[in-house]
C-alpha positions as CSV (number, residue, x, y, z in Angstrom):
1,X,0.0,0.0,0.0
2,X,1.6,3.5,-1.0
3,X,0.2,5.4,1.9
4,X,0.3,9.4,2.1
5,X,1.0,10.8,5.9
6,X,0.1,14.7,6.4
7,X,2.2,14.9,9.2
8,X,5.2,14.6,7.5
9,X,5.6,18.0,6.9
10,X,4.8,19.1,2.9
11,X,6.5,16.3,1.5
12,X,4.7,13.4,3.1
13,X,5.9,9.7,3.9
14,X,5.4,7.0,1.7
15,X,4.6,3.2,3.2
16,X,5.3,0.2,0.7
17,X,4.0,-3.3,1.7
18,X,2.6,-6.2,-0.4
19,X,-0.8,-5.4,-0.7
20,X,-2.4,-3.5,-3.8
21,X,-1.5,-0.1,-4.1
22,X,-3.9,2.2,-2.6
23,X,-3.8,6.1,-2.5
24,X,-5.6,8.0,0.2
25,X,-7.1,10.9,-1.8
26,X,-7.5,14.4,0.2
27,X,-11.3,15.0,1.2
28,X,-13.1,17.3,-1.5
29,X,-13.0,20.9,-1.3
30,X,-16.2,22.8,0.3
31,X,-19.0,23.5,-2.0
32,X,-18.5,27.2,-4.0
33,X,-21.0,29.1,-1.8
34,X,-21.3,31.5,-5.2
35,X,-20.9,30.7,-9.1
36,X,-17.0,31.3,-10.1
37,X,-17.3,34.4,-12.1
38,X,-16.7,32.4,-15.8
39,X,-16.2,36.2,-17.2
40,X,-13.8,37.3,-15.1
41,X,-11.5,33.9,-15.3
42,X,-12.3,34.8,-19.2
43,X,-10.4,37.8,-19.2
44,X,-7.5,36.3,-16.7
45,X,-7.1,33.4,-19.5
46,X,-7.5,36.2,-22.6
47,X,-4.8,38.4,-20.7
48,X,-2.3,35.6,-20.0
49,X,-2.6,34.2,-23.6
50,X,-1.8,37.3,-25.0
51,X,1.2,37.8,-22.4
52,X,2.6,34.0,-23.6
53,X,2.3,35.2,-27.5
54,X,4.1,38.4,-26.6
55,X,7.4,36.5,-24.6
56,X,7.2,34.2,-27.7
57,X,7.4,37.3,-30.1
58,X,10.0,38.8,-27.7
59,X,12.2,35.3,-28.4
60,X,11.8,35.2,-31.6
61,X,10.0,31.9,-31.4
62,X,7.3,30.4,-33.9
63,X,3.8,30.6,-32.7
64,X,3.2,27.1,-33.8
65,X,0.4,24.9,-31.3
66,X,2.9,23.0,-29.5
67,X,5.5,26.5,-28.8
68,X,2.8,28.1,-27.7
69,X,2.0,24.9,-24.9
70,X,5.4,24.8,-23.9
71,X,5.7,28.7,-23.2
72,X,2.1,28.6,-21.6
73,X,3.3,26.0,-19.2
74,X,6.6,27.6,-18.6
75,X,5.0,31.3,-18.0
76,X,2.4,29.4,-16.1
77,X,5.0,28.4,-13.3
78,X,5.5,32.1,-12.0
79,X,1.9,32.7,-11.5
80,X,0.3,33.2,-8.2
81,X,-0.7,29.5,-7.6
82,X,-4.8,30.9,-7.3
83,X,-4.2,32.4,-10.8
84,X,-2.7,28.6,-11.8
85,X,-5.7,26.7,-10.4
86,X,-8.0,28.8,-12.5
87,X,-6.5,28.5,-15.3
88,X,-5.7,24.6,-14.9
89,X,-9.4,24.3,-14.1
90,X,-10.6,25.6,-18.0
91,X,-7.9,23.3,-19.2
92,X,-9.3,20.5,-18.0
93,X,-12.3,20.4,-20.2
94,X,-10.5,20.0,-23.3
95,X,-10.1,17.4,-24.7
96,X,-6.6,16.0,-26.2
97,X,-6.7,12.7,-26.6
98,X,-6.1,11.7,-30.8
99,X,-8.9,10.8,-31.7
100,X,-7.4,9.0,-34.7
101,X,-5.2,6.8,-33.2
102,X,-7.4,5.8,-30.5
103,X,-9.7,4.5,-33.1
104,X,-6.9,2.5,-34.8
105,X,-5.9,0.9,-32.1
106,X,-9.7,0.4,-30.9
107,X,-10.4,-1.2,-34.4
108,X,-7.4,-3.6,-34.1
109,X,-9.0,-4.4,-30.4
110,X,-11.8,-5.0,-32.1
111,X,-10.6,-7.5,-34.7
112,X,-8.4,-9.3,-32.0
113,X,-11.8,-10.3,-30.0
114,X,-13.2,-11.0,-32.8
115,X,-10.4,-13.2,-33.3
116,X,-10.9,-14.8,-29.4
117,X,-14.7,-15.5,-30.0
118,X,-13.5,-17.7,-32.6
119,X,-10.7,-19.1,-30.6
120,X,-13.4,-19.7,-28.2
121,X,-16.4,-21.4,-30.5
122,X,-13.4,-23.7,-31.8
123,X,-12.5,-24.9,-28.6
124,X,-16.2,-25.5,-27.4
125,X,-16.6,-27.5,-30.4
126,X,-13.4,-29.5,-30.2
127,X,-14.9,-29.7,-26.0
128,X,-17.9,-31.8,-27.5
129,X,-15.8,-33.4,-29.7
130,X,-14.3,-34.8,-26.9
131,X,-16.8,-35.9,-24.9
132,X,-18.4,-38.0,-27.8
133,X,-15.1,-39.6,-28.0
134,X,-15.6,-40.4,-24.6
135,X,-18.8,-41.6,-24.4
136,X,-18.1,-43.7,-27.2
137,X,-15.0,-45.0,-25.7
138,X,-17.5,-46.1,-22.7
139,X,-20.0,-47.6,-24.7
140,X,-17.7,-50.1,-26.8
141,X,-16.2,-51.1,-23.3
142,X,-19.3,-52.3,-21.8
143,X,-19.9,-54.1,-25.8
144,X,-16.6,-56.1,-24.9
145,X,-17.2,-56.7,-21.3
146,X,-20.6,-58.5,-22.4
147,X,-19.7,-59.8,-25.8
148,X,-16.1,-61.2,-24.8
149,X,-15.9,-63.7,-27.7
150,X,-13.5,-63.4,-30.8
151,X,-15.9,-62.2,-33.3
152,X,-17.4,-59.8,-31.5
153,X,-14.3,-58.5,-29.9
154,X,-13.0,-57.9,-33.6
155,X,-16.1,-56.2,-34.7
156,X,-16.5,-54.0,-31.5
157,X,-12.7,-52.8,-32.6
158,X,-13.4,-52.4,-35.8
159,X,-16.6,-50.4,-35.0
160,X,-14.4,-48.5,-32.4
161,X,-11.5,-47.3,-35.4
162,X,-14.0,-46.2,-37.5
163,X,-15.4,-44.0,-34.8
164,X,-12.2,-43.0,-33.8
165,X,-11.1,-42.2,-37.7
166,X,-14.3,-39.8,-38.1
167,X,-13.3,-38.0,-34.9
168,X,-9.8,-37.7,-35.6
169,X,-10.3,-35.9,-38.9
170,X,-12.8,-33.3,-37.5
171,X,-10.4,-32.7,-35.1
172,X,-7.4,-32.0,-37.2
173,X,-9.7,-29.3,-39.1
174,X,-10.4,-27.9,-35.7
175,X,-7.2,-27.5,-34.8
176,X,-5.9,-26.2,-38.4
177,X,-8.6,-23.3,-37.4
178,X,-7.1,-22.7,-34.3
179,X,-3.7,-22.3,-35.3
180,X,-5.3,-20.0,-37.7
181,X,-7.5,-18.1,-35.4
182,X,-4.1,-17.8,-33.1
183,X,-1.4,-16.1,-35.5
184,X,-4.3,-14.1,-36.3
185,X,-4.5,-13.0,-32.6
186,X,-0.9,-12.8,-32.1
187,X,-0.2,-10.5,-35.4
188,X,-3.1,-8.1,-34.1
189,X,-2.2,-7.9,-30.1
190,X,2.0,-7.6,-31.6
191,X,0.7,-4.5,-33.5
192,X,-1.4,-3.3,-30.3
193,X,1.8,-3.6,-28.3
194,X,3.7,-1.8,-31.0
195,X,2.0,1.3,-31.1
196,X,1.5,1.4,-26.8
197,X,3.9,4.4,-25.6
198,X,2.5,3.9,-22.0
199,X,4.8,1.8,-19.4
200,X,1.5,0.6,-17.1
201,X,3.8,-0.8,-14.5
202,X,5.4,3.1,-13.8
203,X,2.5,5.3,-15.1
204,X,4.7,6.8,-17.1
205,X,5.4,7.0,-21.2
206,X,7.6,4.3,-22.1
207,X,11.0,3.4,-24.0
208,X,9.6,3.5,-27.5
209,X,8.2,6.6,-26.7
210,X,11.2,8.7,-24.5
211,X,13.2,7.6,-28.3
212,X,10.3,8.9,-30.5
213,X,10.0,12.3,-28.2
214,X,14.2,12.8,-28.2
215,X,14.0,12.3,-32.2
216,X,11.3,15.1,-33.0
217,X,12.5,17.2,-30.6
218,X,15.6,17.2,-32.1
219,X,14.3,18.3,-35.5
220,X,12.5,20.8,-33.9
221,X,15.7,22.3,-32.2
222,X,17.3,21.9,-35.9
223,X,14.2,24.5,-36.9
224,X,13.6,26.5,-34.1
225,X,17.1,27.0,-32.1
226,X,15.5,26.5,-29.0
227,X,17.2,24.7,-26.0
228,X,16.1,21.5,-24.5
229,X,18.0,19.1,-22.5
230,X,17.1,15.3,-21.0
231,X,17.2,14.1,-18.0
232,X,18.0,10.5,-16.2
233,X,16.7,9.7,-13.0
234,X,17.7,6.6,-11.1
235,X,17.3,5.1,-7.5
236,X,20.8,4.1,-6.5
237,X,21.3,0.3,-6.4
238,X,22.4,0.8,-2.7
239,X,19.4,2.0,-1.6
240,X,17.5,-1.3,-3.6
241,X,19.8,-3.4,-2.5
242,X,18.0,-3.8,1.0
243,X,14.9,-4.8,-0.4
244,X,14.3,-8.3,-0.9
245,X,11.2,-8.0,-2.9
246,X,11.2,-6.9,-6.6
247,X,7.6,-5.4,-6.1
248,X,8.9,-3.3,-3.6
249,X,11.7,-2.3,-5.6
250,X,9.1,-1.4,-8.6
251,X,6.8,0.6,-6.2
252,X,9.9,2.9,-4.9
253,X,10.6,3.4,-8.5
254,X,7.1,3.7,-9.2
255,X,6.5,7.0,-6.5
256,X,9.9,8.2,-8.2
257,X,8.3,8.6,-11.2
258,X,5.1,10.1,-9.7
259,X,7.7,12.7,-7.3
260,X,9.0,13.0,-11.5
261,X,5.3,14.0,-12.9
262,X,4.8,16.3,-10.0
263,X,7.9,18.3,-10.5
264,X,7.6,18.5,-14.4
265,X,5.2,20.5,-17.0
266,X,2.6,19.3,-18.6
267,X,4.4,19.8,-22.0
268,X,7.6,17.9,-20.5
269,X,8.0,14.3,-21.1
270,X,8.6,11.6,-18.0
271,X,9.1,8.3,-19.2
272,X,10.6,4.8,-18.3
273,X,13.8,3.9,-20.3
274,X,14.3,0.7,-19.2
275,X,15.8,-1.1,-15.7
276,X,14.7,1.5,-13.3
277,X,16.5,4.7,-14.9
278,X,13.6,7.0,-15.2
279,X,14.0,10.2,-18.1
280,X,12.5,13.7,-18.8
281,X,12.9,15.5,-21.8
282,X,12.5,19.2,-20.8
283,X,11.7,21.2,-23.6
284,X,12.3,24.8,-24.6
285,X,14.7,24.7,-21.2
286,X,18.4,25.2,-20.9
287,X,20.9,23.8,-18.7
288,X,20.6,26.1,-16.1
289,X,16.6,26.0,-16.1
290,X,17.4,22.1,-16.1
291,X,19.8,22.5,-12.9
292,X,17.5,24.1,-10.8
293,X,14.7,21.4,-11.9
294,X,17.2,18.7,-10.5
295,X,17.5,20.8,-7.4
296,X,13.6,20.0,-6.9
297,X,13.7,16.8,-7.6
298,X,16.8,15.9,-5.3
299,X,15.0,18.1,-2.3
300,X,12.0,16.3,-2.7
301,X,13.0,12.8,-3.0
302,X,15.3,13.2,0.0
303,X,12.2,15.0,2.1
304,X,10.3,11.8,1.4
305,X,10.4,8.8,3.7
306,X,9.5,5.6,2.1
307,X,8.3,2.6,3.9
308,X,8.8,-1.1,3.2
309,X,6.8,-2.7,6.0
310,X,8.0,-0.7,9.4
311,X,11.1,-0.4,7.8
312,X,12.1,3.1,6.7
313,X,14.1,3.0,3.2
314,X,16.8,5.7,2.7
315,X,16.1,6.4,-1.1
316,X,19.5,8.1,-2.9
317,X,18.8,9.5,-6.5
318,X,21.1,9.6,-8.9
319,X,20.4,12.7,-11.8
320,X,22.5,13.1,-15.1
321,X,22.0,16.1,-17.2
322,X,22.4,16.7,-21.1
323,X,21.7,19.5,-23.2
324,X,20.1,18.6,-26.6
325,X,21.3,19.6,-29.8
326,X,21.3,18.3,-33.4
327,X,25.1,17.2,-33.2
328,X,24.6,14.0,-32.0
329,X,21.6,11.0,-32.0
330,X,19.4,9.8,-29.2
331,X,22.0,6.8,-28.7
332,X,24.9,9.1,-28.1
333,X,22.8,11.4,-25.8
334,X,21.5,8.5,-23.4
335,X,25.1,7.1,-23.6
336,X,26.5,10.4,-22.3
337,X,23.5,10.6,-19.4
338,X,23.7,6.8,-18.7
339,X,27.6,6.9,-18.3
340,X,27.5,10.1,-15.8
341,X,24.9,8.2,-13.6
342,X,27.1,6.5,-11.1
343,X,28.7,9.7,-10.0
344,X,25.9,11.5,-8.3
345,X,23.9,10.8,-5.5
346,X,23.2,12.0,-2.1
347,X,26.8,11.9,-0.8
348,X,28.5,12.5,-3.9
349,X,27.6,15.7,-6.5
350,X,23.5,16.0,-6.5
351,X,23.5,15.9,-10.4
352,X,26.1,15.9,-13.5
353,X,25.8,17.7,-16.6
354,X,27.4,15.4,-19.2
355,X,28.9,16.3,-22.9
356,X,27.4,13.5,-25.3
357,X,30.5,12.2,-27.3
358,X,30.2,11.1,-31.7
359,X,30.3,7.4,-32.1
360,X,33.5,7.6,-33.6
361,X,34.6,9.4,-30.3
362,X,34.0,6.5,-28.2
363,X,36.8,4.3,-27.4
């Protein structure tokens, strides 16, 4: 259970034990006791668009949908934190899901249970199928146990292939169908699993996804000149080490990646790249933006007790830093951040920026 305890101060203390994860929400807020004035937040909204389009004109960057999120996150940060929850409060009816390739994806569900019903109507068949067999197995039995002479003993088993013969051949077609119906399901649920970007097991985006993000927002650094930089997060193998369960270990990690979503934007990317090491690709920030980010995430990891049982775990974090650019690929980046790793943590330097090196670079 991942338990959150008030009386630790801001932060809060985690507990970790075996049982399903459960998350205590806060009790509601009191009923409005008058309408929120919808013009008023209007204006507010109208006011701190037009103060985002201005910054954007001041930087020289291209109004384009997704600048214009990144900067309305980013100017959203300084705000009076009243000003914030208004605004986040109209954002929250839109809608931004893609449409179109949710309805790919719920088409190719589709055709894979389609593909399971048939699974499903073969195997009742071939269920029958069975019990025939069976009952016909019984009922030349008792023929031999009260016709035990030669003849009949010979005709019984001859009657008895036959049946067996029939049977045989309608099974082989069912089971040519289920093979069928099988690499049917298989090709459609490997395609599902293709396009998924979401790691369930962390909440977060996942592997194919952290590459994707890295690769266009490359191109869109090679366009714009904007800075952007990515960083790995990763609970030191000291502090995981002392835990004996590995569903234990994947919770810790798990509330890492939650401490991860709480500290970013909404435009920024959080995502599992694989054994534990947790990324964010921070976009239309520089290094020293990026710094200061790691700064948060350090204080509150380390302000956060977790649990495993009565035990208290002390969680160390390692952070690695890199600035993107279109000078190197996504392998030579996460080689750079993945390499500089080791070196940080709570005794040693909180967070390293590191210089991605070309392939040919790399001894």
């Amino acid at each position: 259970m991942v338990r959150f305890n008030k009386e630790k101060g801001n932060v809060g203390v985690y507990n970790i034990d075996t049982k399903d994860d459960v998350i205590e929400q806060a009790p509601p807020p009191p009923a409005l006791k008058e309408p929120i004035a919808t013009s008023s937040s209007n204006n507010e909204l109208e006011k701190f668009a037009a103060l985002v389009l201005k910054v954007m004109g001041d930087e020289s960057i291209p109004p384009t949908p997704s600048n214009f999120q990144i900067y309305f996150d980013k100017l959203l940060e300084s705000k009076p934190s009243a000003l914030k929850k208004r605004i986040n409060d109209f954002l929250e009816l839109e809608n931004n899901n893609n449409d179109e390739s949710h309805a790919r994806i719920e088409q190719e569900i589709k055709e894979g249970f389609a593909q399971i019903k048939n699974i499903m109507q073969v195997v009742s068949t071939v269920y029958r199928n069975l019990n025939v067999m069976q009952d016909i197995i019984k009922k030349r039995s008792a023929q031999l146990e009260t016709n035990p002479s030669f003849l009949a003993t010979q005709n019984i088993i001859s009657s008895l292939t036959e049946d067996l013969n029939k049977m045989f051949a309608l099974t082989a077609k069912q089971i040519d169908l289920l093979k069928g119906y099988y690499q049917k399901t298989t090709t459609i649920l490997q395609e599902v699993d293709n396009q998924s970007i979401f790691d369930a097991k962390f909440g977060i985006y996942n592997r194919r996804y952290l590459v994707k993000s890295i690769k266009d927002e490359i191109k869109l650094i090679k366009t714009y000149a904007h800075p952007s930089t990515l960083v790995l997060a990763r609970v030191k193998e000291s502090s995981l080490e002392k835990i004996a369960s590995k569903r234990e270990k994947d919770t810790i990690i798990r509330n890492i990646a939650k401490l991860l979503l709480k500290t970013s934007r909404r435009s920024d990317v959080v995502a599992h790249f694989g054994d534990g090491t947790l990324a964010m690709i921070l976009k239309h920030t520089d290094l020293s933006s990026a710094k200061k980010a790691c700064d948060r995430i350090s204080e509150l990891v380390y302000q956060t007790s977790f649990f495993v049982g009565t035990s208290e775990i002390e969680t160390d974090i390692e952070l690695a830093i890199t600035s993107l650019d279109t000078e190197h690929s996504v392998e030579e980046f996460l080689a750079a951040t993945l390499e500089g790793l080791p070196k940080t943590g709570r005794k040693l330097t909180p967070y390293m920026v590191c210089t991605p090196l070309h392939e040919s670079e790399i001894e």
